[in-house]
ZAMARGU-4260 file (C-alpha; in steps of 0.2 Angstrom, whole numbers, plus 5000, padded with zeros to 4 digits):
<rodrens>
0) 5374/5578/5651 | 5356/5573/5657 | 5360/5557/5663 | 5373/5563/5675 | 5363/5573/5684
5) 5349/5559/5683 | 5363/5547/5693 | 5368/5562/5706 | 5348/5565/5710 | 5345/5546/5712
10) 5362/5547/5727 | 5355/5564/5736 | 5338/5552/5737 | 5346/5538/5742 | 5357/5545/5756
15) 5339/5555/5758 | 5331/5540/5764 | 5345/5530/5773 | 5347/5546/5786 | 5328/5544/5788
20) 5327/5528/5792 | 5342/5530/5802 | 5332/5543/5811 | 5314/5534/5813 | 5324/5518/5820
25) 5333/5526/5834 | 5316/5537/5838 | 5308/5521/5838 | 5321/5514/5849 | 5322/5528/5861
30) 5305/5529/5866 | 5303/5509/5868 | 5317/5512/5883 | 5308/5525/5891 | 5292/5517/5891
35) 5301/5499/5900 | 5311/5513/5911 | 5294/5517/5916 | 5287/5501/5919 | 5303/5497/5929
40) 5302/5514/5942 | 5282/5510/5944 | 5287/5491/5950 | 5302/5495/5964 | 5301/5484/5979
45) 5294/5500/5991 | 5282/5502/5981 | 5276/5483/5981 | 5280/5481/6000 | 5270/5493/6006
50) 5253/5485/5997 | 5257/5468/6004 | 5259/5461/6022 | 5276/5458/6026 | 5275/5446/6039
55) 5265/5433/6030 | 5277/5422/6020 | 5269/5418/6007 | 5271/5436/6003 | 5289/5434/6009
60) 5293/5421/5993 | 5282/5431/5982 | 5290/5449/5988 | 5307/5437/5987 | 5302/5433/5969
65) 5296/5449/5965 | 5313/5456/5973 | 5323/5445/5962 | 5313/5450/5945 | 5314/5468/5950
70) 5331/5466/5951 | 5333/5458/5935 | 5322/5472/5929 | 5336/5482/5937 | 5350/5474/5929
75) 5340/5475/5912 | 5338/5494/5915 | 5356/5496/5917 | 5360/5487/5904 | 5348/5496/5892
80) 5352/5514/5902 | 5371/5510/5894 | 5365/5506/5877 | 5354/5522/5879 | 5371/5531/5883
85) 5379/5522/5867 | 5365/5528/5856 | 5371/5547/5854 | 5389/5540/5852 | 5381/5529/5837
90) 5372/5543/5831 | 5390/5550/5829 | 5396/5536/5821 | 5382/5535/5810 | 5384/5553/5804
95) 5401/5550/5804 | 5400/5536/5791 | 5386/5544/5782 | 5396/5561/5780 | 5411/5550/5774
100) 5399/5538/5762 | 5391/5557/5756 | 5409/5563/5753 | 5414/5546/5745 | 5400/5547/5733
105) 5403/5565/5730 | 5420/5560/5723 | 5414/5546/5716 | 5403/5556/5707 | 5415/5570/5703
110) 5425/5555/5695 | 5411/5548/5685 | 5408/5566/5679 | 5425/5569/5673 | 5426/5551/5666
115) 5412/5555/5657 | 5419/5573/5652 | 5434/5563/5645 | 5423/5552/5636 | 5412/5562/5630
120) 5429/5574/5623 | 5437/5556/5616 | 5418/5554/5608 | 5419/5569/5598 | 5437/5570/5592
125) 5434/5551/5586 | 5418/5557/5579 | 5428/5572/5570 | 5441/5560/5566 | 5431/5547/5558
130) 5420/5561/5549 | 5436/5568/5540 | 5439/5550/5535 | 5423/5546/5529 | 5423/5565/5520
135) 5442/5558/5512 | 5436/5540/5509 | 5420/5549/5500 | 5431/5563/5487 | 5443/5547/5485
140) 5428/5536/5478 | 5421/5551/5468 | 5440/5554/5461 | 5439/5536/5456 | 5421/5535/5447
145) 5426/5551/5437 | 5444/5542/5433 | 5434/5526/5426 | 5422/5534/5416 | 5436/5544/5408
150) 5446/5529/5406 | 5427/5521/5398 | 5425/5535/5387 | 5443/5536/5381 | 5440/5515/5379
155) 5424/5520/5368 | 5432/5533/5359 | 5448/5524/5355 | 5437/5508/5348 | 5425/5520/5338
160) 5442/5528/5331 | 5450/5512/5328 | 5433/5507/5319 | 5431/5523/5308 | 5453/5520/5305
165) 5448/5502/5300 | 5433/5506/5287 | 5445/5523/5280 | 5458/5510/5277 | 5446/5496/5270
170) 5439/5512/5257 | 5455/5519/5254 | 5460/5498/5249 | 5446/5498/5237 | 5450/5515/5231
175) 5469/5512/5228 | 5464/5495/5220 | 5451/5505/5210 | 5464/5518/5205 | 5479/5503/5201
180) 5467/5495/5189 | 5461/5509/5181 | 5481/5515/5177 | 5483/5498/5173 | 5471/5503/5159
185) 5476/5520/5156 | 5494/5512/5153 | 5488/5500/5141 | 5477/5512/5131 | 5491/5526/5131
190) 5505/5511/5124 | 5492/5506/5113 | 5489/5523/5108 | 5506/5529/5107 | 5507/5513/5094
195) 5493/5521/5085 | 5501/5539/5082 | 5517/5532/5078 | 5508/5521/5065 | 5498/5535/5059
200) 5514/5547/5061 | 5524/5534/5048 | 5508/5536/5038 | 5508/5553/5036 | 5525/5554/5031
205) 5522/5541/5018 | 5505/5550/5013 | 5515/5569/5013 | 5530/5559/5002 | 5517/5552/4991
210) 5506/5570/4989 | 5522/5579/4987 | 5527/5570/4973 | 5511/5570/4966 | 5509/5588/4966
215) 5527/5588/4961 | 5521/5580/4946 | 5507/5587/4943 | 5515/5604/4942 | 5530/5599/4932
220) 5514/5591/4919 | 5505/5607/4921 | 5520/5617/4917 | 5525/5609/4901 | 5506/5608/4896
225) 5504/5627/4898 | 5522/5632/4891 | 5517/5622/4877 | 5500/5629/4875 | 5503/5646/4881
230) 5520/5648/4875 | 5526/5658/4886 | 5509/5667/4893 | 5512/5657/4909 | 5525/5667/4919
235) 5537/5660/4933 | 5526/5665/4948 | 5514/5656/4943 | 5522/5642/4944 | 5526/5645/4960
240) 5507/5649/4968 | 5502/5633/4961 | 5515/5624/4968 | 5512/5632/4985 | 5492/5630/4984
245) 5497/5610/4982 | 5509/5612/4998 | 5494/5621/5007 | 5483/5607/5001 | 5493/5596/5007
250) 5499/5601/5026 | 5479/5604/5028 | 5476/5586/5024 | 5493/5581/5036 | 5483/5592/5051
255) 5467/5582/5048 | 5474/5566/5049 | 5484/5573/5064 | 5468/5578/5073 | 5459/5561/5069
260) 5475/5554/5079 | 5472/5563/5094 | 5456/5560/5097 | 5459/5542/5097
</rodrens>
């Protein structure tokens, strides 16, 4: 990750600069004790004494004076000739603590980086976890649009059926109603014509009696007209073509009327 070795630059420059400064500070420090060493070696008591008359006693207070600050001097440089000697064993320290703060922060950082390796592994299963989810969630939601715009359609189609069911019925009502009136009619014009051919059927008996017995007696007339005129001439079957020429006559006349009734 780019921002991990980002953190682990900015540390090295860090401990980078502390060592340095570290460093430049005790240089600094060193050569200001060798410089107040000097001073100190170049203002000894020999060296005063022989440059100023002993006997005098001025120069005995000031030699006194100077005697007492030289050894003041003295004590000084002892005391920063020890700190001189306690620098290497701080410069040991120093490194010491830096080496342990550089190895502290090395752990530190191999920590963060395999913190940020489980992270980073947690992220991505997560990721691919909620992914799958999302991918379910998203077929689940499909599954559901297609289910309700089935369950429309079939809504639609049923009402449009139920519709088209509702006018074939209403059709078929006026149909049947159609259809009972028009037997009602049909019964009424088959009793009324069944009256009719039974009336005509009576009257054709009654007109067949009534032309039979004309013909009857009309042969019978014509037979004792001709037996008188002919006397004799006239033979038996004679007779008897006429009389079935009248019966001819007559069944034609029976199949007319017969005819005119079924047509009504």
């Amino acid at each position: 990750i780019p921002r991990r070795h980002l953190i682990h630059e900015k540390d090295n420059e860090m401990l980078v600069t502390i060592t340095r400064q570290y460093e430049d500070y005790e240089r600094c420090e060193s050569m200001e004790l060798d410089d107040k060493i000097r001073d100190l070696i170049a203002g000894t008591p020999e060296a005063i004494s022989s440059d100023i008359n002993v006997n005098s006693p001025k120069t005995l207070r000031k030699t006194a004076c100077w005697y007492s600050q030289d050894m003041d001097r003295l004590s000084a440089s002892g005391t920063y000739m020890e700190s001189e000697e306690c620098v290497p064993s701080r410069r040991k320290d120093s490194t010491n603590s830096l080496e342990q703060k550089i190895k502290c922060l090395e752990k530190q950082r191999q920590e963060l980086l395999e913190v940020n390796q489980q992270w980073d592994q947690q992220f991505r299963n997560m990721k691919e976890l909620y992914e799958r989810k999302v991918l379910e969630l998203k077929t689940k939601l499909a599954a559901t649009e297609d289910i309700c715009t089935l369950e429309k359609e079939q809504k639609q189609r049923v009402t449009e059926g139920d519709r088209q069911l509702e006018k074939e019925k209403e059709s078929l009502r006026e149909e049947l109603e159609a259809l009972q009136k028009e037997n009602m009619l049909l019964k009424e014009n088959n009793a009324l014509t069944n009256r009719k051919k039974e009336h005509y059927a009576c009257e054709i008996k009654r007109l067949n009696k009534v032309a039979l017995q004309d013909a009857l007696t009309i042969g019978s007339s014509s037979l004792s007209e001709g037996s008188e005129k002919c006397k004799g001439r006239c033979s038996h079957a004679e007779v008897r073509t006429k009389v079935e020429s009248h019966k001819q006559q007559v069944r034609v006349a029976s199949l007319r009327s017969y005819c005119q009734l079924t047509l009504f």
